[in-house]
C-alpha positions in Angstrom: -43.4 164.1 -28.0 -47.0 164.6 -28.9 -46.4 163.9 -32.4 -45.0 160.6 -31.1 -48.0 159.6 -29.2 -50.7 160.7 -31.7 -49.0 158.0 -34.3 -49.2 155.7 -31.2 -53.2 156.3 -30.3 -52.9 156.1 -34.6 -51.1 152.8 -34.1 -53.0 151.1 -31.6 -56.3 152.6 -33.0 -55.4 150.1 -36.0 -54.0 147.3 -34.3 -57.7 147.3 -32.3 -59.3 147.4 -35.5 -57.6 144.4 -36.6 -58.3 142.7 -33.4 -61.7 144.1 -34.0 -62.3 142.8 -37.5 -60.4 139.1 -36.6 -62.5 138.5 -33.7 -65.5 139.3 -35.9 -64.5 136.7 -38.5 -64.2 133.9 -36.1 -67.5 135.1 -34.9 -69.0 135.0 -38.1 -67.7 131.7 -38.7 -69.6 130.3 -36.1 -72.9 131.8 -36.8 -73.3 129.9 -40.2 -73.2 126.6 -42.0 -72.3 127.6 -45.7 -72.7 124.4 -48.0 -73.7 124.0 -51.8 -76.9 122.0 -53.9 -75.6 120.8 -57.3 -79.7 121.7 -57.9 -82.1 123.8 -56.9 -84.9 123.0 -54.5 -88.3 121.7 -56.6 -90.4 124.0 -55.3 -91.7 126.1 -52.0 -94.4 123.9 -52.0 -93.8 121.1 -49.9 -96.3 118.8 -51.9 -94.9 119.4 -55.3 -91.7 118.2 -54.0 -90.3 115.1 -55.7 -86.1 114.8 -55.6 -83.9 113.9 -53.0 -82.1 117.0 -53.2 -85.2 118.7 -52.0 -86.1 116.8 -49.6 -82.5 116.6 -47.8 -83.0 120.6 -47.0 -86.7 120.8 -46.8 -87.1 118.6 -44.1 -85.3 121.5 -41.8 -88.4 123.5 -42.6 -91.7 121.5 -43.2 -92.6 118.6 -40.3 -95.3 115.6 -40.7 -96.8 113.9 -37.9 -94.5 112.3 -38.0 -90.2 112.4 -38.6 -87.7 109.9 -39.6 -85.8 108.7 -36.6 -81.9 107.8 -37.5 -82.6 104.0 -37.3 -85.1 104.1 -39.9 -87.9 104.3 -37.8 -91.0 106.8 -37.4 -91.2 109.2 -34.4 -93.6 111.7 -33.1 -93.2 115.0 -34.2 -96.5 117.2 -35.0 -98.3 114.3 -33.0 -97.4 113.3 -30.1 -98.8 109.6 -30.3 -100.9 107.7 -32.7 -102.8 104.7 -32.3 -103.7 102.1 -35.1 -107.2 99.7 -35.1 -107.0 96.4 -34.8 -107.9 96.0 -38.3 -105.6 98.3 -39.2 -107.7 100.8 -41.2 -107.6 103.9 -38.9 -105.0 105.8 -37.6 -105.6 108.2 -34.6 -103.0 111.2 -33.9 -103.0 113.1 -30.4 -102.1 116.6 -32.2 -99.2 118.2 -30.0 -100.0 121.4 -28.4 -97.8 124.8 -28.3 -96.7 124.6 -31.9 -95.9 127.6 -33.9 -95.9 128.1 -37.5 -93.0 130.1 -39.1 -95.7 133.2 -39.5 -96.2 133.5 -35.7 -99.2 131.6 -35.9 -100.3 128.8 -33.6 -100.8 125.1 -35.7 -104.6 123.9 -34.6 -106.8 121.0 -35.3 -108.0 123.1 -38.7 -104.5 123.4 -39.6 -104.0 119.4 -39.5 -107.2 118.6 -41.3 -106.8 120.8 -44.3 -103.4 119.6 -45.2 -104.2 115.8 -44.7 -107.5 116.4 -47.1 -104.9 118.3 -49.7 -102.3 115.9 -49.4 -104.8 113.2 -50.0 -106.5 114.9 -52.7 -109.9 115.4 -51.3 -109.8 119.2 -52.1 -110.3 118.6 -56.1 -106.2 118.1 -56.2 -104.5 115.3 -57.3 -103.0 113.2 -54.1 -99.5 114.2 -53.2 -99.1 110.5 -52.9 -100.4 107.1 -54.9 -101.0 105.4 -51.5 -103.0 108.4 -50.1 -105.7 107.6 -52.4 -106.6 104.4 -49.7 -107.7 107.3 -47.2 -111.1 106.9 -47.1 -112.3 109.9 -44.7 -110.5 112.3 -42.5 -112.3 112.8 -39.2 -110.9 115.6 -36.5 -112.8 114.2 -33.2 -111.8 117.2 -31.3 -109.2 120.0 -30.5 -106.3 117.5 -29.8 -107.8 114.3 -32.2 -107.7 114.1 -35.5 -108.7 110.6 -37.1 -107.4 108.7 -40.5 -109.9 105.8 -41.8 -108.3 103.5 -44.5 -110.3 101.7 -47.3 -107.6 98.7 -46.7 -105.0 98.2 -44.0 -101.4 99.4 -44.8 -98.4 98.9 -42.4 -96.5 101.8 -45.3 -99.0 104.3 -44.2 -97.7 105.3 -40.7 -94.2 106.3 -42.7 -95.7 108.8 -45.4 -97.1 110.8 -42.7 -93.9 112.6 -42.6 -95.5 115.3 -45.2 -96.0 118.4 -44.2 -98.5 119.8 -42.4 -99.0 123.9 -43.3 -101.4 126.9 -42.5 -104.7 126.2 -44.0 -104.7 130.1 -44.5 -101.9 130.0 -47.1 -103.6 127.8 -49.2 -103.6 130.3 -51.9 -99.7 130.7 -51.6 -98.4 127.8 -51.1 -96.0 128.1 -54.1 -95.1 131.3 -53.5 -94.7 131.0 -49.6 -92.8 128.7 -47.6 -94.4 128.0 -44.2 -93.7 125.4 -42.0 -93.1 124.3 -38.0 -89.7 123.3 -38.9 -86.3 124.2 -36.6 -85.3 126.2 -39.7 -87.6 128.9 -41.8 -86.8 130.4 -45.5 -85.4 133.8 -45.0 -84.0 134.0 -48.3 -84.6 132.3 -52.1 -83.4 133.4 -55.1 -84.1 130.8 -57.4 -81.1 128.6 -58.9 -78.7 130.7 -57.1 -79.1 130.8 -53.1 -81.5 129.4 -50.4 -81.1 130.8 -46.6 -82.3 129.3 -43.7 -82.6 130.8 -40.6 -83.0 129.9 -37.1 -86.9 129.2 -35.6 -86.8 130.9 -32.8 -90.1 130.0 -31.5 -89.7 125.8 -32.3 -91.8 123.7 -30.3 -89.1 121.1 -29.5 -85.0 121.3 -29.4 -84.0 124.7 -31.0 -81.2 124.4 -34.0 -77.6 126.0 -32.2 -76.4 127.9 -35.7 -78.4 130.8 -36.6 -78.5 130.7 -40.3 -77.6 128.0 -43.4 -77.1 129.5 -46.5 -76.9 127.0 -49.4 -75.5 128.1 -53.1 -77.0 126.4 -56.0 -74.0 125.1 -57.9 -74.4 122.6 -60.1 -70.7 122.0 -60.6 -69.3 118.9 -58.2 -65.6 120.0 -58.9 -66.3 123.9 -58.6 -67.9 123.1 -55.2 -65.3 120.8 -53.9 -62.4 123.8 -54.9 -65.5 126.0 -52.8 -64.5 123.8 -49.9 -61.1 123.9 -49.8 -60.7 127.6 -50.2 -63.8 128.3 -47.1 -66.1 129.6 -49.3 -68.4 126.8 -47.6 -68.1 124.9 -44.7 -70.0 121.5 -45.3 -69.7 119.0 -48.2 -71.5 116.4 -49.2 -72.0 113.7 -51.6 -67.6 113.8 -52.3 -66.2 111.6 -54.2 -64.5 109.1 -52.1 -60.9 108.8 -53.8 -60.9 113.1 -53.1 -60.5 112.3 -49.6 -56.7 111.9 -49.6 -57.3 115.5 -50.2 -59.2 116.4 -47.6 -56.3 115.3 -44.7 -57.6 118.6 -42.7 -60.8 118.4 -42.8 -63.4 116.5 -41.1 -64.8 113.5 -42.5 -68.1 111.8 -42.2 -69.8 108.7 -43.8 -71.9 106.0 -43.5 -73.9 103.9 -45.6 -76.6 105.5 -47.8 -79.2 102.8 -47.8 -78.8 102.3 -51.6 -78.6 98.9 -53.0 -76.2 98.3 -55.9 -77.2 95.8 -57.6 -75.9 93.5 -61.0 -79.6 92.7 -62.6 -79.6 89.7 -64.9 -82.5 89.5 -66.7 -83.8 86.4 -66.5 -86.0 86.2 -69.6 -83.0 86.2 -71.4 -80.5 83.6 -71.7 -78.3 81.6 -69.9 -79.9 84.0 -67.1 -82.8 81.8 -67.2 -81.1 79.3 -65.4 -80.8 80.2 -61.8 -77.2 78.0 -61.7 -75.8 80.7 -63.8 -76.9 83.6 -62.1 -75.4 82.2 -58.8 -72.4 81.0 -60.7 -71.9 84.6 -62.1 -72.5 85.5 -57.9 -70.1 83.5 -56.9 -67.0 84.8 -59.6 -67.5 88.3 -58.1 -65.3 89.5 -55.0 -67.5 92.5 -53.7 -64.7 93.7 -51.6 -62.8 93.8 -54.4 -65.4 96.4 -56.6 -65.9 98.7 -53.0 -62.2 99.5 -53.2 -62.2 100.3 -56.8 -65.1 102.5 -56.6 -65.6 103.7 -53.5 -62.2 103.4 -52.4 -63.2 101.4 -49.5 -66.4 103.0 -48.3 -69.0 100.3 -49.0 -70.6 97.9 -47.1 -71.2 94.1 -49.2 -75.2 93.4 -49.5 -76.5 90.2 -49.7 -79.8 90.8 -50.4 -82.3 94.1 -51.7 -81.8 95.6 -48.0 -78.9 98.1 -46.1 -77.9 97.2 -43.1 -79.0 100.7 -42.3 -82.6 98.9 -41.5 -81.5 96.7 -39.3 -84.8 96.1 -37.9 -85.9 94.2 -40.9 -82.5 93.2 -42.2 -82.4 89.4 -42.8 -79.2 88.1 -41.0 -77.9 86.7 -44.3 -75.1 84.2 -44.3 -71.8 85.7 -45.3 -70.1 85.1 -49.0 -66.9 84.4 -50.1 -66.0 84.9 -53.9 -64.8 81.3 -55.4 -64.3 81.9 -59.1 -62.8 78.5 -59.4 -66.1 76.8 -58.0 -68.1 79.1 -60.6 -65.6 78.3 -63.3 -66.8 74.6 -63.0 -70.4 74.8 -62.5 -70.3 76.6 -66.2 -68.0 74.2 -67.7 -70.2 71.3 -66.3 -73.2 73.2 -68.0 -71.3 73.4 -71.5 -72.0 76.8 -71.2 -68.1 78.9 -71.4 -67.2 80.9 -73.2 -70.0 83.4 -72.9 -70.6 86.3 -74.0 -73.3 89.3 -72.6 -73.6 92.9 -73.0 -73.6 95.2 -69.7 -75.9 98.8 -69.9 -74.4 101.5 -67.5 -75.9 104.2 -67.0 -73.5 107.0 -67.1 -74.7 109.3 -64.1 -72.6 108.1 -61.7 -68.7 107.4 -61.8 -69.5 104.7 -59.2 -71.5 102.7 -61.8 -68.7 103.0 -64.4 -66.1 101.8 -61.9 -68.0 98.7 -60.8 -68.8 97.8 -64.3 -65.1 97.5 -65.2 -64.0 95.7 -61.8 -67.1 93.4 -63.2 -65.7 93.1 -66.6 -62.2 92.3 -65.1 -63.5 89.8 -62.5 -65.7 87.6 -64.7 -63.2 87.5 -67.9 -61.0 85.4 -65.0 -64.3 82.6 -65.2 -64.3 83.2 -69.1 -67.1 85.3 -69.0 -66.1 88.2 -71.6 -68.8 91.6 -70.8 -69.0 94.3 -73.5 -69.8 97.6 -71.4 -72.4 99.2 -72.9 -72.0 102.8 -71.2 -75.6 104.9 -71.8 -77.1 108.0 -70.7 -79.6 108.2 -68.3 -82.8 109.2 -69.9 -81.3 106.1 -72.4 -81.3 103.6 -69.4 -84.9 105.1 -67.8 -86.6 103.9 -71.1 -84.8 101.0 -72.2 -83.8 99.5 -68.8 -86.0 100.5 -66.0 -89.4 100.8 -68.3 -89.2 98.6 -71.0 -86.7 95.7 -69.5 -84.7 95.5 -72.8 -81.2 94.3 -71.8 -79.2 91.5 -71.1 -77.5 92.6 -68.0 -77.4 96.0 -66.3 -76.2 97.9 -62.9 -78.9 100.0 -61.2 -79.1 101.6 -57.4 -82.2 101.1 -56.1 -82.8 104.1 -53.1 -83.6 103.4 -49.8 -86.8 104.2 -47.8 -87.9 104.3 -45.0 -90.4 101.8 -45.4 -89.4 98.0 -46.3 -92.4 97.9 -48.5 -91.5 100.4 -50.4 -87.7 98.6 -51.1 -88.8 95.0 -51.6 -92.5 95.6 -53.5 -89.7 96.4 -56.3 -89.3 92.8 -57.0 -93.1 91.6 -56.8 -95.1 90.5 -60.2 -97.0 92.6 -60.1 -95.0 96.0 -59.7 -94.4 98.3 -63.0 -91.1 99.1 -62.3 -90.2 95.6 -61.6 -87.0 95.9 -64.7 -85.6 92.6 -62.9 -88.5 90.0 -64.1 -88.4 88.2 -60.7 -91.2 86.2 -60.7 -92.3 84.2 -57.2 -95.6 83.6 -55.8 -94.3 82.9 -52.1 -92.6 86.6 -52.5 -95.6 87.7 -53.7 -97.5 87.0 -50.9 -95.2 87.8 -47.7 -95.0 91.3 -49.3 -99.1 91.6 -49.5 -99.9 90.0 -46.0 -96.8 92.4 -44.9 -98.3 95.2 -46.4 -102.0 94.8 -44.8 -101.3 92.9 -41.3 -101.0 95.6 -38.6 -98.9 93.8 -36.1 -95.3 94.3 -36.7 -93.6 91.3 -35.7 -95.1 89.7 -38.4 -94.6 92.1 -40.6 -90.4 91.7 -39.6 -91.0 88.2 -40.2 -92.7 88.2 -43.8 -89.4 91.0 -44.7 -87.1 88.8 -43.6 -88.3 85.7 -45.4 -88.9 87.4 -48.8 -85.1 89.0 -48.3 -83.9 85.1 -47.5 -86.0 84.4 -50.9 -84.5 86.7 -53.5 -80.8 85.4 -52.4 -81.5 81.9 -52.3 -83.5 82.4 -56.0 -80.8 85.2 -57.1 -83.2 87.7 -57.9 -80.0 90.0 -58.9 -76.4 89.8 -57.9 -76.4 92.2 -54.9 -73.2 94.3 -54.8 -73.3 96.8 -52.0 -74.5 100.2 -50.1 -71.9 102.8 -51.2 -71.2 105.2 -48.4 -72.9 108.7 -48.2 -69.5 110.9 -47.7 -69.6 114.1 -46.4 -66.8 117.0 -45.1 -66.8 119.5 -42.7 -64.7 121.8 -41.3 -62.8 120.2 -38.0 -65.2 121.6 -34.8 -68.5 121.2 -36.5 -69.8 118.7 -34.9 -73.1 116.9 -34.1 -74.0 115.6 -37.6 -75.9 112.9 -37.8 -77.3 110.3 -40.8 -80.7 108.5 -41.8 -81.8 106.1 -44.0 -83.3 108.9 -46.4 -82.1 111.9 -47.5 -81.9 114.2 -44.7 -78.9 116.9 -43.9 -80.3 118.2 -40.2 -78.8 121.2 -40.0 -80.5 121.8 -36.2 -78.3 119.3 -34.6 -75.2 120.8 -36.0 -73.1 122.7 -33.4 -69.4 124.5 -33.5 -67.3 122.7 -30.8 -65.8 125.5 -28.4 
C-alpha cells in the first residue's frame, strides 16, 4: 500500500512538473517578440546610421525632438512643442521635462545642445545630415528652451529632427555604447548574430507591454520564413506576398510601403523624347494587372511620384484605365511601330523582375517588343541611377517623411535626378515649397508639381507594393508608417 502511493506522490510529482514546465512556456511566449534582420544594425551610433534596416529597430531605442506620427506627420516627442519664425529661419523647442536616459540619467538642456551641435557638425565632425549644414547657430535660452537659427528657411527641417538626441557624457562612446530615451534599451549585441531589446522601465511616455525583443541576424529570407513556421520567431516581415497561401494560420498584416514603382523612360533618348509616346506607352499598361503578378494583389496603382500613404499632400489624381487599342493608334498615327527598347532591371528584388515581364507581355500586345536587360545592383547604381545610361529602366523610389525629399528627385537641378525631367514651373513650386513656412502653401505647391509630372509623364508610375508582415494570431497592436519603423512598444499579446 505504501509502495502504491509513493509511485502516486512519484506520479503526480511529474504530472506537476509538466504542468509546471507547460505553463512556463505559454509564459515565456508572452514575454518576448522573437523576429529576424536579413542584416545587421549599421552601427550603435545613432549618427552613423544610414539603412533602413537600422533605422526600423533603432527608432525603439534613440528619440529626436521629434517622432514620426503613422500619417506621415511630425509629433512631439523629446519636445513638447516647437514654434517656427515668421521668416521661417528659427525653430524653438520647449524641451520636455522628466525624461530619463537608458543609464539612469536625467536628459537636460546640456544634453539637447551637444547632440544638435554634433549632429550639425559644429563639434569639428562632419554633419550627420547635408541639410543640417543650413543651421546657422544653436542657442539654449534656458532650462526648458533651446533655439535653432537657419541660414535660409526650410519647411524639410522640422522632419529631420527625429535624430537622436544622447548623453553629452558619452561622447567618447558613442560607438561602443548605445544610449538613448527610447521605450526599448540594448541589453544584448553580438554583432551579425543577435540584438536584444529590453523593456525601459523608466520611459517618460506610454511604456512598451513585452519585456524583451530579441532579433537574429539572418541574412537568409527563405531560412527565416522556415524560422517562422516552425516558432523559432514570432514576427515576420518583409514576406513575399505569393508565401501567404502558406501562412493560412498565421496572422497577416500589410499596407502600403510608401515606395513608388516606377517605369523611367529616359527622355533624352528616343522616341521618349516625344511626350505622345511616353503617354502612349502609359496608356498600353494595365497596372492592376502587373500588382497581381508581383505582388499577388497587394499594391495600390500610383499615378504620380507620391503614396497614398501621404495623403496630406497627395494630389487627388484622376483615375486611369489601360486602353492599349487607343495607344496602339496614337503610334501608328506617329509612324512609329514596331519599336524596339531595351529594359535594365535591377536584380535585387523579385518584384522588379515580375513587373518587368508583365511589362514585356503587355506592351508586345501594342507592338512594342522590350528586351529585359536583368543587371545587378551595384551594375544599375552606376549605370542607371548615376550616370543615366539607358533607354528604359524600373526603379523604387523610397518614401519619406517629407514631400520634399520624394519630389526634389525630379527637379534640374538634383544629382540623382536618373529621369532627365526637365521643367521650370516644377522647379519652382518645389523651391518656394521648400523655403515658405506656411503650410497650406506648401500642400498647394506639392500638389501642383504632382498634377505636373503626370500631365508631362515624367515616368510611367506603376504602384506602392505593400509592406507584408506575419505574426503569430494574438499579437496584436502593430501599427505602420510611412518610413521604416517596426514599433515594438505598441505590440501586445491578446489575452
Amino acid at each position: 500500500m505504501k509502495r502504491k502511493l509513493f509511485f502516486g506522490k512519484i506520479l503526480l510529482s511529474i504530472l506537476l512538473t509538466f504542468v509546471f514546465v507547460a505553463c512556463q512556456k505559454e509564459e515565456n511566449k508572452e514575454e518576448s517578440i522573437r523576429t529576424v534582420s536579413t542584416v545587421d544594425i549599421d552601427s550603435l551610433n545613432p549618427y552613423q546610421v544610414v539603412s533602413s534596416n537600422s533605422d526600423q529597430i533603432l527608432l525603439n531605442v534613440f528619440e529626436g525632438l521629434v517622432m514620426p506620427g503613422t500619417d506621415g506627420t511630425v509629433i512631439p516627442a523629446l519636445a513638447e512643442s516647437y514654434e517656427v519664425s515668421e521668416d521661417g529661419k528659427t525653430y524653438t523647442f520647449t524641451i520636455r521635462k522628466g525624461v530619463k536616459f537608458h543609464n539612469g540619467n536625467d536628459m537636460d538642456i546640456k544634453d539637447v545642445e551637444f547632440s544638435l551641435n554634433y549632429m550639425s557638425g559644429k563639434l569639428g565632425n562632419a554633419p550627420t545630415e547635408a541639410l543640417f549644414e543650413n543651421i546657422e547657430k544653436i542657442e539654449v535660452l534656458d532650462d526648458s528652451h533651446i533655439a535653432i537659427h537657419l541660414s535660409e528657411p526650410d519647411s524639410s527641417f522640422i522632419y529631420y529632427m527625429k535624430e537622436a538626441i544622447v548623453p553629452d557624457e558619452n561622447k567618447d562612446h558613442l560607438n561602443d555604447t548605445a544610449i538613448g530615451t527610447g521605450p526599448y534599451k540594448i541589453s544584448e549585441y553580438q554583432r551579425d548574430q543577435k540584438l536584444v531589446l529590453s523593456k525601459n522601465e523608466e520611459y517618460w511616455g506610454e511604456k512598451a507591454k513585452i519585456p524583451t525583443v530579441s532579433i537574429l541576424i539572418s541574412p537568409n529570407s527563405e531560412t527565416n520564413f522556415l524560422k517562422f513556421l516552425s516558432g523559432e520567431i514570432n514576427f515576420l516581415s518583409g514576406i513575399d506576398s505569393k508565401r501567404i497561401p502558406e501562412l493560412d494560420k498565421y496572422q497577416i498584416l500589410n499596407s502600403p510601403s510608401n515606395l513608388c514603382l516606377i517605369l523611367a523612360l529616359n527622355p533624352k533618348e528616343k522616341p521618349f523624347d516625344d511626350i505622345e509616346v511616353r503617354k502612349a506607352i502609359n496608356l498600353a499598361i494595365d497596372k492592376n494587372k502587373i500588382i497581381q503578378l508581383a505582388m499577388n494583389g497587394k499594391g495600390t496603382p500610383i499615378y504620380t511620384n507620391m503614396s497614398p500613404v501621404m495623403s496630406k499632400f497627395l494630389w487627388a489624381a484622376p483615375e486611369e484605365k489601360a486602353d492599349p487599342q487607343k495607344a496602339k493608334q496614337i503610334l501608328e498615327e506617329k509612324k512609329l511601330l514596331p519599336i524596339k527598347f531595351t529594359l535594365k532591371v535591377p536584380n535585387s528584388s523579385k518584384i522588379y523582375l515580375d513587373t518587368a515581364q508583365s511589362i514585356k507581355e503587355q506592351l508586345k500586345e501594342v507592338g512594342i517588343t522590350v528586351d529585359l536587360e536583368i543587371i545587378e545592383w551595384a551594375t544599375w547604381l552606376s549605370d542607371v541611377y548615376t550616370n543615366r545610361k539607358y533607354e528604359a529602366s524600373l526603379a523604387g523610389l523610397a518614401g519619406k517623411m517629407e514631400p520634399d525629399a520624394i519630389l526634389r528627385r525630379y527637379t534640374s537641378t538634383y544629382a540623382k535626378n536618373f529621369t532627365n525631367f526637365n521643367n521650370a514651373r516644377y522647379d519652382m513650386l518645389i523651391e518656394e515649397a521648400k523655403r515658405t513656412s506656411n503650410e497650406a502653401k506648401q500642400i498647394e505647391n506639392y500638389k501642383e508639381a504632382q498634377k505636373i509630372l503626370a500631365e508631362e509623364q515624367a515616368a510611367i508610375f506603376l504602384m506602392d507594393p505593400n509592406t507584408i508582415i506575419a505574426t503569430e494570431k494574438g499579437l496584436e497592436g502593430f501599427e505602420f508608417y510611412p518610413l521604416p519603423y517596426l514599433n515594438f512598444a505598441k505590440l501586445y499579446f491578446k489575452k
